[in-house]
C-alpha positions as CSV (number, residue, x, y, z in Angstrom):
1,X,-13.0,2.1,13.3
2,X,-11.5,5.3,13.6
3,X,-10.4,7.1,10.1
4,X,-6.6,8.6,9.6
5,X,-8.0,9.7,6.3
6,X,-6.1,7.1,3.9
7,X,-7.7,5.1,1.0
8,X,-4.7,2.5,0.3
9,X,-6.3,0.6,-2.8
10,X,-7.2,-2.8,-2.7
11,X,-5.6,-5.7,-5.4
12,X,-9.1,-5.6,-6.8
13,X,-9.1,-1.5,-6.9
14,X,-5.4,-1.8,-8.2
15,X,-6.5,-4.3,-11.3
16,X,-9.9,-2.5,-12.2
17,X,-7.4,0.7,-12.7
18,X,-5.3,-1.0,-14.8
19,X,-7.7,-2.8,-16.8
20,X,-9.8,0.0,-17.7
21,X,-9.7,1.8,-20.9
22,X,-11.6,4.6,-22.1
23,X,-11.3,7.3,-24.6
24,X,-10.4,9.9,-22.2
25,X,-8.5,9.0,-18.7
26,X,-6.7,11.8,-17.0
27,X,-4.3,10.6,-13.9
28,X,-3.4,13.2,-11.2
29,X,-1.1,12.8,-8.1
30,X,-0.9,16.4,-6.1
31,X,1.1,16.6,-2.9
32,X,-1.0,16.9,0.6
33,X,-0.6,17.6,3.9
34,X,-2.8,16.1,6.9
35,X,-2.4,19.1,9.1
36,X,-3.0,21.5,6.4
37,X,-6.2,23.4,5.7
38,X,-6.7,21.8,2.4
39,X,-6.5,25.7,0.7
40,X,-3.3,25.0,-1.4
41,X,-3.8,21.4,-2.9
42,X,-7.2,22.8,-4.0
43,X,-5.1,25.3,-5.8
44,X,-2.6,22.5,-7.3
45,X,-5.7,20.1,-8.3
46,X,-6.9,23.1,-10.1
47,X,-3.8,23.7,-12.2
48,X,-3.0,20.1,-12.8
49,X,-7.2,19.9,-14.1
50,X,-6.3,22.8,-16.0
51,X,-3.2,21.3,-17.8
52,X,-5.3,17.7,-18.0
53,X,-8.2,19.7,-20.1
54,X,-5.6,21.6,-22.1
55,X,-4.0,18.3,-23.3
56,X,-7.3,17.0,-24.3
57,X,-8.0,19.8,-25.9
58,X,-5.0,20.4,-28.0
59,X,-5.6,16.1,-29.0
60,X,-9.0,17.0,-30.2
61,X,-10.8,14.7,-27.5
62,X,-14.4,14.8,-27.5
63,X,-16.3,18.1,-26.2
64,X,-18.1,16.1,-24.7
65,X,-16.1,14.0,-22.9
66,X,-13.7,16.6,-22.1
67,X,-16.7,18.6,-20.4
68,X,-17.5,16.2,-18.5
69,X,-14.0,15.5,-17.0
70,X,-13.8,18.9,-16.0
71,X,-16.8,19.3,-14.5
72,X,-16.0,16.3,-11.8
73,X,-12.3,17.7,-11.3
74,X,-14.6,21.1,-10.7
75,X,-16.5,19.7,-8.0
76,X,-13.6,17.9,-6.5
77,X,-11.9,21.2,-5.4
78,X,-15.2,22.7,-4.0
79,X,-15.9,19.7,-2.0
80,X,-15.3,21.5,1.4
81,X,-15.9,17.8,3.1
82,X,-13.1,16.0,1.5
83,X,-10.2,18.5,1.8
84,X,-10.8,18.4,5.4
85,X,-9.1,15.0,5.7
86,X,-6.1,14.2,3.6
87,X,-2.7,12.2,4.0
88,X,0.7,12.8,2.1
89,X,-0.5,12.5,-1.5
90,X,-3.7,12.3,-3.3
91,X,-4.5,10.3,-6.3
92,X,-7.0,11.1,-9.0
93,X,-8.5,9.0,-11.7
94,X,-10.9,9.9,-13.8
95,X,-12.6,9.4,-17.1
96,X,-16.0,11.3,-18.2
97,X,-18.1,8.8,-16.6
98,X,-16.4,8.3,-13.1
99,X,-13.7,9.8,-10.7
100,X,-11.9,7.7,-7.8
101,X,-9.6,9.4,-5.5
102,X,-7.1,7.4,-3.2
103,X,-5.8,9.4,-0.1
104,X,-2.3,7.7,-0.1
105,X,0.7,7.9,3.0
106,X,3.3,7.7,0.6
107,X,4.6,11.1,-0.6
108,X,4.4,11.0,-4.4
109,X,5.1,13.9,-6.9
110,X,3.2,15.6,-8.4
111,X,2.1,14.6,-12.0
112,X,-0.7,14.9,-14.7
113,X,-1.0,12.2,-17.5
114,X,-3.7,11.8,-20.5
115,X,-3.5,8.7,-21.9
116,X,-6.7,5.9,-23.0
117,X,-5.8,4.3,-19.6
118,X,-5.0,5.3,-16.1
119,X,-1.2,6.4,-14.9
120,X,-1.1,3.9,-11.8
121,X,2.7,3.1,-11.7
122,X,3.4,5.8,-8.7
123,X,0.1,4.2,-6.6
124,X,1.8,1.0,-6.7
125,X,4.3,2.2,-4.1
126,X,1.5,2.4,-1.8
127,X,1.3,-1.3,-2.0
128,X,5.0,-1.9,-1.9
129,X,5.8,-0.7,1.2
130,X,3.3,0.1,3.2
131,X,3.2,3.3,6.0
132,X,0.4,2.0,7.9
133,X,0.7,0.1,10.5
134,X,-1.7,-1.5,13.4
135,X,0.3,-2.0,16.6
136,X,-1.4,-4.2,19.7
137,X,-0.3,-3.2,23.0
138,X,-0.9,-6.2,25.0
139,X,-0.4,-6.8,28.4
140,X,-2.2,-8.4,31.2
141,X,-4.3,-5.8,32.1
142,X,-5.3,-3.9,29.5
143,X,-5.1,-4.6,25.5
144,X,-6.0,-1.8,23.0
145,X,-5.0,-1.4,19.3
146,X,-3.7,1.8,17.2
147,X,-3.6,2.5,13.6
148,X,-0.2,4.8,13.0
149,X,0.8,6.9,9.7
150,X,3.4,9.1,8.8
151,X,3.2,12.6,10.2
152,X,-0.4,12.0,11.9
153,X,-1.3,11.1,15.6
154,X,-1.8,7.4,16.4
155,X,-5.6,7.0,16.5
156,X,-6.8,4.1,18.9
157,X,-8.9,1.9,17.0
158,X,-12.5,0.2,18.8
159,X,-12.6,-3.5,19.0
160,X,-16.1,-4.6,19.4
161,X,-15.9,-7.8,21.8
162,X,-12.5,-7.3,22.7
163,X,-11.7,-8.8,26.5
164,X,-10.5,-5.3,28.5
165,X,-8.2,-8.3,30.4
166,X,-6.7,-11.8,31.3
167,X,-8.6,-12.0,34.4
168,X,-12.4,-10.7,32.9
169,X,-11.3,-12.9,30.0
170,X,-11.5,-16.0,31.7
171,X,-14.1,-14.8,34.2
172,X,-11.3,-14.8,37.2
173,X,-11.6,-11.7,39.8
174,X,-7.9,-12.5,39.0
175,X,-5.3,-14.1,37.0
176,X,-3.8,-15.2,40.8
177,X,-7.1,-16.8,41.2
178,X,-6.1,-20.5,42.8
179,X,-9.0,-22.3,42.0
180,X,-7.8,-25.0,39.5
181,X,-8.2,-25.2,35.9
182,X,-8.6,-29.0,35.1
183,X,-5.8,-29.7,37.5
184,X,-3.6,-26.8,36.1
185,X,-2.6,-24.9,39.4
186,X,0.0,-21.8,39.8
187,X,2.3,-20.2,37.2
188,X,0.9,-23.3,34.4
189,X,-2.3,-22.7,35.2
190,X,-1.8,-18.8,34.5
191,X,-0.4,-19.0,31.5
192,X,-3.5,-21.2,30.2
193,X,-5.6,-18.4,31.0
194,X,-3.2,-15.7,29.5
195,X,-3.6,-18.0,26.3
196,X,-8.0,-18.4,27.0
197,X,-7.2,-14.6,26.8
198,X,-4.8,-14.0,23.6
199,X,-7.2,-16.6,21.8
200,X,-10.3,-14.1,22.5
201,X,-8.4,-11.1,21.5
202,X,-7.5,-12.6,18.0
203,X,-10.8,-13.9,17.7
204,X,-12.1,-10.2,18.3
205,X,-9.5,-8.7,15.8
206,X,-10.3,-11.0,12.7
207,X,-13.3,-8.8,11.6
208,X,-11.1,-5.6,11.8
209,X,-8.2,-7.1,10.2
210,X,-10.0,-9.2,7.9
211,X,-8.9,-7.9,4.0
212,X,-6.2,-5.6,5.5
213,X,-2.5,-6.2,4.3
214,X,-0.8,-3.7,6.6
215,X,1.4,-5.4,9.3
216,X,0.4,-5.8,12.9
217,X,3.0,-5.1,15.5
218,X,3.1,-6.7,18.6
219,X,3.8,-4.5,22.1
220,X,4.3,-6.9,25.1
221,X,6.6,-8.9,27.1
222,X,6.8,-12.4,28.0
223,X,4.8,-14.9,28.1
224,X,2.4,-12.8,26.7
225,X,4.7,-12.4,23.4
226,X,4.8,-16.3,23.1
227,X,1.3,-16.8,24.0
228,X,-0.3,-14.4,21.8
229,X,2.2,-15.5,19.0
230,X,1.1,-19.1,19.4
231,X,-2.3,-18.6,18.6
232,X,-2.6,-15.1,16.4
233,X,-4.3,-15.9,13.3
234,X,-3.4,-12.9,11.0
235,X,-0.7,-13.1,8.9
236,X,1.2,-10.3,9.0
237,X,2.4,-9.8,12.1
238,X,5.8,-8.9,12.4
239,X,8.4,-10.8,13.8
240,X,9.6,-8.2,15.5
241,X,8.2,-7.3,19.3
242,X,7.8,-3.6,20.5
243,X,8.0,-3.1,24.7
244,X,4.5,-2.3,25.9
245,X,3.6,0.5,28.8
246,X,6.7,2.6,27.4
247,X,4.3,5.3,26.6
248,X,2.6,6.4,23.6
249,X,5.6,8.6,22.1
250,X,8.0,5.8,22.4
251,X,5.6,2.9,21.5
252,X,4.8,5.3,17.9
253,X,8.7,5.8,17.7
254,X,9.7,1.9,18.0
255,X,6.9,0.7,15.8
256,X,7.9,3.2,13.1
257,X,11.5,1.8,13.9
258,X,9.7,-1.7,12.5
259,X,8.4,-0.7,9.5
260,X,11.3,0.9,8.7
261,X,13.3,-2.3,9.3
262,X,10.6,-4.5,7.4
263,X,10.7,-2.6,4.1
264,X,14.4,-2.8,4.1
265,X,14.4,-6.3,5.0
266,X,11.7,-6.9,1.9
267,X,14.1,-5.3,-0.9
268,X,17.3,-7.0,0.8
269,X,15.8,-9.9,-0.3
270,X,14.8,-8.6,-3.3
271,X,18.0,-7.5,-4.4
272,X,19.4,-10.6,-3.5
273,X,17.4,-13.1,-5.3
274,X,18.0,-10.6,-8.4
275,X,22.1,-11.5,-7.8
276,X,21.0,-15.4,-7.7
277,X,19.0,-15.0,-11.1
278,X,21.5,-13.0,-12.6
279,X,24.0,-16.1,-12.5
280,X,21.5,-18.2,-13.9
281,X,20.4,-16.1,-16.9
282,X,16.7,-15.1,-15.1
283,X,17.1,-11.3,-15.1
284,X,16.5,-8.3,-17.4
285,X,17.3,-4.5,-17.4
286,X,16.6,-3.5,-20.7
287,X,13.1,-1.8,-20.8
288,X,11.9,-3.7,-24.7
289,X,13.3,-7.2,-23.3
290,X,11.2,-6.7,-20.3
291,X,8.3,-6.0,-22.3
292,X,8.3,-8.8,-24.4
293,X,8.6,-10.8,-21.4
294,X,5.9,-9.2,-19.3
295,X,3.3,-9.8,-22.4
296,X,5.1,-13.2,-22.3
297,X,4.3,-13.8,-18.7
298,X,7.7,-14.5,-18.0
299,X,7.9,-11.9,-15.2
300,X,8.5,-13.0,-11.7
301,X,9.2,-9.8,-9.9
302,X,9.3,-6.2,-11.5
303,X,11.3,-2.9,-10.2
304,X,10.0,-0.1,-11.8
305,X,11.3,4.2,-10.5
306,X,8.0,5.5,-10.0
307,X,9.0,9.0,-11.1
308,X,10.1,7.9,-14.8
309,X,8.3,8.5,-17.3
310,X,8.7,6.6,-20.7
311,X,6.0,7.7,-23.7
312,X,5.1,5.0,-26.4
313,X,3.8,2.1,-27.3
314,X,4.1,-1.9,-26.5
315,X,2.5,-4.3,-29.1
316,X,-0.4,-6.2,-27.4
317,X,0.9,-9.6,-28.7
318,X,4.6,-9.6,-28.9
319,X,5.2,-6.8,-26.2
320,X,8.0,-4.9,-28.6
321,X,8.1,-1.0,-27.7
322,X,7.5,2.0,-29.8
323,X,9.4,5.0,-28.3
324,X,8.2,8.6,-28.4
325,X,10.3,11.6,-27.5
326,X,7.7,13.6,-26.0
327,X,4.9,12.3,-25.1
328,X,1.0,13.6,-26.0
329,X,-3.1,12.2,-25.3
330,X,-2.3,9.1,-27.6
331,X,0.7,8.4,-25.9
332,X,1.0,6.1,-22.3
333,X,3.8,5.1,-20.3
334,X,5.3,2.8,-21.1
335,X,6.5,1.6,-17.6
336,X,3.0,1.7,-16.6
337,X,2.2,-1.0,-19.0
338,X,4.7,-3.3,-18.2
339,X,3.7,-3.0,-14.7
340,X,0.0,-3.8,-15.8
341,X,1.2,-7.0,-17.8
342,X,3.0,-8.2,-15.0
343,X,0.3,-7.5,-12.5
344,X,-2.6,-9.2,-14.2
345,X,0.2,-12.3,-15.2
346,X,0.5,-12.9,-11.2
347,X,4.1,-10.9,-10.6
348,X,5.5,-9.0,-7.8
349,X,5.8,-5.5,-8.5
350,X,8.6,-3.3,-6.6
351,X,7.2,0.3,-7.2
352,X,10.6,2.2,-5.6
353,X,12.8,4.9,-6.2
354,X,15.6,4.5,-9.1
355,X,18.3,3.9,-6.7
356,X,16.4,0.9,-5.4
357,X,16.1,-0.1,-8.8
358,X,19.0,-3.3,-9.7
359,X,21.3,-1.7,-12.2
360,X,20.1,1.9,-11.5
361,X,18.0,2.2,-14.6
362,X,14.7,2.7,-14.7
363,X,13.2,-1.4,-14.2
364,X,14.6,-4.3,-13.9
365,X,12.7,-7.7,-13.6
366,X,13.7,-11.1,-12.4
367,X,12.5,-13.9,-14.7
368,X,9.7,-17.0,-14.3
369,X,12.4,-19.0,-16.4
370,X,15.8,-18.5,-18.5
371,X,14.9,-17.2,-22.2
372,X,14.4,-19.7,-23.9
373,X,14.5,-22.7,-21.9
């Protein structure tokens, strides 16, 4: 499968993150560019590892440990390899016994946090709304399917054992072929082999898009939209159909055009089942209340501005928040642990900016139940 350089995180990836702890876990997010030489973020990574080190100095953190952490954020920037291939932000975590990067789509600002656990809140955008896409031209003739990202060139992705068309497909010199298919003749007879044919392209898709969460947008016309819709097997194909053989430029353009339509489709609805709750007691905007109910489990669905920052502290058992003005190595966000509790307690998390946020604070969370019912 052909690489566009991103690393979108898995749920697994995204829970191991939040569930670690360690003495020392320094969380960096520095700006990239795909066309870019690499040169500058090296730069940033190095300032940002610089201002990480000093905050673990100045909190007395191990020598150890703090040697250790900059040593891999060291070798990091000289990796000539890696800074070859990046997206639109890059996300670093490490601790003195590991380091995991994440090449991410989503243009994220920069930050540096010190904390016992990991800063994950901004990389949760990533799995909000996705910018990747796969989009399947499909057509009679020919089938082929491209993996698209912000700002980089669509990248055709190989298919082991996909059919090249209907008529191969169905081992037809051609789809006008007359001879009978148990008794089917003509135009009915046709569309059963278009259909022999879409069920041998999904077939050869599952073990690409097996695990993936991206959407998969469909470019064809009818009856192949139909067709292909009646038997696809993955589950997030859009409902929305692209015109195929429109050329590359405008095929990229339109399935952008879909993306764009399905994230704001996705916190329409949001937004409106967080008016529906409202009426019936099930929503909170106060950052302690939404503690106590994320520790609570009583979190359905969570906004959260990924550029705020809140320092302190939220009890393990009753979830009530300690404030801090500024915030130092003991300190974590606060934000980032309600997102954590309502992640591992099974809740949607909307990782947005603040004026996507209900109420245009900094969260907002629509509730399992009513408090106290």
């Amino acid at each position: 499968m052909t690489s566009l350089h991103t690393d979108i995180p898995t749920h697994a990836q995204v829970t191991r993150l939040l569930t670690t702890r360690a003495p020392v876990a320094v969380s960096l997010y520095v700006q990239t560019r795909p066309d870019g030489s690499g040169d500058a973020e090296r730069i940033e990574l190095k300032n940002l590892a610089g201002t990480a080190v000093g905050q673990l100095r100045d909190g007395d953190a191990e020598r150890g440990a703090v040697a250790s952490v900059e040593e891999q954020l060291a070798d990091l920037a000289e990796d000539d390899e890696f800074w070859r291939y990046q997206a639109r932000s890059l996300a670093v975590f490490v601790t003195p016994e590991a380091l995991t990067t994440f090449r991410l789509p989503n243009q994220l600002s920069r930050s540096v946090e010190v904390s016992d656990r990991f800063h994950v809140k901004p990389l949760l955008r990533s799995m909000t709304f996705t910018q990747a896409a796969f989009v399947l031209e499909l057509t009679q003739g020919s089938v082929r399917l491209l993996e698209i990202v912000p700002e980089l060139r669509p990248a055709e992705v190989s298919v082991p054992d996909m059919p090249s068309d209907v008529a191969s497909a169905v081992g037809k010199s051609s789809i006008a072929d007359r001879a009978p298919i148990r008794r089917l003749q003509g135009s009915e007879g046709q569309k059963v082999r278009m259909r022999q044919f879409a069920r041998q392209v999904d077939q050869a898709l599952r073990p690409i898009l097996a695990g993936q969460d991206v959407p998969l947008i469909l470019a064809a016309v009818e009856p192949m939209v139909s067709i292909f819709r009646s038997v696809c097997s993955y589950p997030h194909l859009t409902p929305t159909t692209i015109s195929a053989g429109s050329g590359d430029t405008e095929l990229i353009a339109d399935a952008r055009r879909v993306l764009d339509e399905t994230h704001t489709e996705q916190l329409r609805g949001a937004w409106a089942l967080f008016e529906q709750r409202t009426s019936q007691g099930r929503t909170a905007t106060d950052i302690a209340d939404i503690a106590r109910y994320a520790t609570a489990g009583a979190v359905d669905t969570l906004f959260v501005d990924i550029d705020a920052t809140i320092s302190g502290f939220v009890d393990e058992q009753t979830g009530a928040v300690e404030f801090r003005e500024t915030g130092d190595a003991a300190d974590y966000g606060v934000l980032d642990e309600i997102s954590r509790r309502v992640w591992l307690t099974g809740g949607r998390i909307f990782a947005v900016r603040r004026e996507d946020v209900p109420g245009g604070g900094e969260t907002a969370a629509i509730l399992r139940f009513a408090p106290g019912a």
